[in-house]
N, C-alpha and C positions, 0 to 999 in steps of 0.2 A: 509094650504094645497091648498083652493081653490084659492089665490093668484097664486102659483106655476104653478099651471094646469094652470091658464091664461095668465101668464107667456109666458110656453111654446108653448100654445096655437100662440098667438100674434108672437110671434119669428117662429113659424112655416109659419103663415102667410107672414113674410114677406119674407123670404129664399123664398116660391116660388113666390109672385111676382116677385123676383128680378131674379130666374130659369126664367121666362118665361121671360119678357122683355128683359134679354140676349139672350133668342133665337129669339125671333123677330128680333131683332139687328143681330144677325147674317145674317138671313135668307135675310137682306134686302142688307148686304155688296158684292153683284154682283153673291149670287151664283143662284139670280131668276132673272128674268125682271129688268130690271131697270138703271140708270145709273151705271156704271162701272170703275172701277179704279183697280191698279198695272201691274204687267206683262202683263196676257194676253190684259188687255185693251189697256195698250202699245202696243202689237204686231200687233192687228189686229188697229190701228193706223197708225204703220206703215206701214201694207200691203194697208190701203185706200188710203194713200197719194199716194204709190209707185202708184198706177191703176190710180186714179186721177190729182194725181198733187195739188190737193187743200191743204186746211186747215181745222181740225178738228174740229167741234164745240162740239162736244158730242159723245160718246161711253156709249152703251146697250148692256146688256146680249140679244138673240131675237132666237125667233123659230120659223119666219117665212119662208118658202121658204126652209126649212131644214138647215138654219144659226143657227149660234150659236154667229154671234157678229152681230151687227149694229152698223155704223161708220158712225153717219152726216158728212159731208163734201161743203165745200164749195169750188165749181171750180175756176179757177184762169181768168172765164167768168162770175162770181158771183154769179152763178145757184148752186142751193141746190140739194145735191145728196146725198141719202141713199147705202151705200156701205155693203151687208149682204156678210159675210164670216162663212167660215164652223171651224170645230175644230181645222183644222190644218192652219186656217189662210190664205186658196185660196178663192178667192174671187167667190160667188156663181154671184151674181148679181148685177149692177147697176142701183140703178132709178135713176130718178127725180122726185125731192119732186115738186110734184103739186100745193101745197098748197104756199108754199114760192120762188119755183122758178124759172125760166124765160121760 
């Protein structure tokens, strides 16, 4: 009997390890902070380039400035530019990344 209980015990343990590490796993696949990938990261891709003309180095989920994407880009002047766009994919603002670019 007391095998049993340890048993269950142990197998209880590990179900929710593996509950939680799925949800950190989720939580980290673009719906918080972070680099981003499928559709929307495609789209607001597409809207930096159309504004810039550069090339993408990277795509972020971002709540700065009231954005919801950030879209490095590199200009076709080879200056680093942060491109934050809203929900619907218009472009809120352009910087320049100070730190990397010209």
């Amino acid at each position: 009997m007391k095998k049993r209980v340890a048993g269950v015990i142990v197998a209880g343990v590990v179900v929710a390890t593996a509950l939680t590490g799925g949800a950190a796993a989720m939580a980290s696949s673009g719906d918080q902070e972070g680099r981003a990938s499928g559709p929307g990261a495609d789209q607001a891709s597409t809207a930096a380039v159309r504004k810039t003309g550069g090339t993408v180095n990277a795509v972020e989920r971002d709540r700065e400035n009231g954005a919801t994407w950030e879209v490095e880009v590199t200009r076709p002047d080879g200056s680093i530019a942060d491109v934050r766009l809203d929900a619907n994919y218009k472009v809120i603002v352009v910087e320049t990344d100070s730190e990397r670019g010209h």
